[in-house]
C-alpha positions, 0 to 999 in steps of 0.5 A, a space after each residue: 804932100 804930106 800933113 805937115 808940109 809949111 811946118 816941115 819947110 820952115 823947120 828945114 829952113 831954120 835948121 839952115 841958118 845961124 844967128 850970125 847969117 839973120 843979124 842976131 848975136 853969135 854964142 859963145 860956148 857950149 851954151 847953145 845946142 841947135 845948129 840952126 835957129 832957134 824957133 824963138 829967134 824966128 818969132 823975134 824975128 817975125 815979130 810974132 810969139 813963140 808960142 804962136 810959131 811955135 803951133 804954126 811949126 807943129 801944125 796945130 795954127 791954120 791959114 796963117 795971116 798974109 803979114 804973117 807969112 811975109 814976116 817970116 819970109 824976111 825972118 828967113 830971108 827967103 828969096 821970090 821963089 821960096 816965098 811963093 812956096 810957103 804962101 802956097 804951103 799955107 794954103 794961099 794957092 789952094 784951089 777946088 780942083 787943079 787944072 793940072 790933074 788931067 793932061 791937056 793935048 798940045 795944041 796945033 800951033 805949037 807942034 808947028 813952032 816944035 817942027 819948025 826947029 830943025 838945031 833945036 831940040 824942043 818938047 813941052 810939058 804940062 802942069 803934071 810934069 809930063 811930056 806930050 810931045 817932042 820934035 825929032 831933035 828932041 827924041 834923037 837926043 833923048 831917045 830912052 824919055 821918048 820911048 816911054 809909055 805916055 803915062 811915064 814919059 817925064 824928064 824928072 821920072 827918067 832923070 832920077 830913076 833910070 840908070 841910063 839918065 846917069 850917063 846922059 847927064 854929065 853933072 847928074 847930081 845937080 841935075 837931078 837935085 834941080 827936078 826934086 827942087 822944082 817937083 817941090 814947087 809944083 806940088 804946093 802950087 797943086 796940092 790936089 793934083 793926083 799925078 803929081 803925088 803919084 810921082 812923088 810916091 814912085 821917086 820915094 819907093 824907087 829912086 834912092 836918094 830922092 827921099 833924102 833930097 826931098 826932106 830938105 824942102 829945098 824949092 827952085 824954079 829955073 827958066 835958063 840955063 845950062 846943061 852939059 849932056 853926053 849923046 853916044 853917037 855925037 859925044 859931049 853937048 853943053 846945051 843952053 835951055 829955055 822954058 816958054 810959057 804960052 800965054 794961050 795955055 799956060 798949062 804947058 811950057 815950052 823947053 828948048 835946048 839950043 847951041 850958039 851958032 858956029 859953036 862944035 855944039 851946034 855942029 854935034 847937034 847938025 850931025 845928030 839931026 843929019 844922021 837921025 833923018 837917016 832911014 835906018 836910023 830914024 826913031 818913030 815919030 812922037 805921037 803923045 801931043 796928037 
């Protein structure tokens, strides 16, 4: 995170709007030199001075008011999640110490339900992004995440810096952008955790266009959807993800990729736990949650 982030978010923010798009009178001619909004549209908009966001876009006003953080989440015309973030940014979701910074092992109960999917490909993460575990499906259809070490085992480290994620993801941009947009999310939710930060340090050095993807302050939180992956021995799968969130350790989600019945996903996906059960083919049994 960096020192500046709720100014850099809501700099990013307007820089995407036109007056047209928040109510306000279009200019005509060469009047107008931004492209975005102006900081004193924002503050008529919000209801506040121009001088006051003025130091709040700058960094030099602290822990604005709640009134004054939904005032300019209607300004901007934030949606929930967007909102959520800059309540955090300003502090909001501000802790001593985040649960998050040291990795929890998954529990009994829910490598039961990963084992018992046998068409399901399933793992779950914790609050540092990181994998602790998968069932056989999960690692046949990713088998280059499942072999990492523990430490770096994380669909968003995987997906933006190994080459090999480019060919798995059939629309990898998007997918890619969506890790950036959630890692977002997740850093403001915990501003202390270290493993986080780390990550976002490694994505920075290495990855080539996360720090552009990054400076746009973009936040997005999926819990459905679909994703259209390539697996060298089955072929083409468009897959239907779900993260569950287990009321017993909220620490840790739960993302299944699933295929309808009777559809050739589903088939591919039975081929594909068919051969991996296969002796020669078998990968070695995921131990990270253990």
């Amino acid at each position: 995170m960096g020192k500046n982030d709720l100014g850099d978010f809501l700099r990013a923010r307007r820089a995407g709007l036109t007056p047209d798009k928040v109510g306000l009178p279009a200019e005509s001619g060469a009047g107008r030199r931004v492209a975005g909004l102006r900081r004193s549209e924002v503050a008529q908009l919000a209801g506040v001075s121009a001088e006051y966001y003025t130091r709040l876009e700058q960094g030099r006003a602290r822990q604005p008011s709640e009134q004054v953080l939904q005032a300019l989440g209607d300004a901007l015309g934030f949606d929930d999640i967007e909102r959520r973030h800059l309540f955090a940014l300003a502090g909001a979701a501000a802790g001593p110490k985040d649960r998050g910074e040291h990795s929890a092992r998954m529990r009994p109960a829910l490598r039961q339900v990963l084992e018992s999917m046998e068409l399901a490909a399933a793992f779950v993460s914790d609050r540092n992004l990181a994998v602790v575990g998968g069932n056989p499906l999960w690692a046949l259809l990713f088998p280059d995440v499942a072999e990492l070490p523990r430490r770096e085992r994380s669909m968003a480290r995987w997906t933006l810096l190994d080459l090999r994620a480019r060919l798995v993801w059939c629309d990898w941009e998007r997918v890619a952008r969506d890790y950036v947009h959630g890692l977002r999310l997740a850093a403001a939710a915990q501003p202390r955790n270290q493993h986080i930060a780390a990550l976002i340090g490694e994505l920075m050095m290495r990855s080539p266009e996360f720090p552009a993807w990054w400076s746009e302050h973009r936040v997005q939180e999926r819990s459905t959807g679909l994703k259209r992956l390539h697996h060298p021995v089955v072929g083409d799968l468009e897959l239907q993800y779900e993260i569950f969130t287990p009321v017993a350790d909220p620490r840790q989600s739960l993302v299944v990729y699933s295929a309808p019945s009777g559809s050739p996903a589903q088939e591919r996906l039975r081929l594909l736990a068919s051969w991996g059960s296969e002796p020669a083919a078998a990968p070695a049994r995921d131990n990270a949650g253990s």
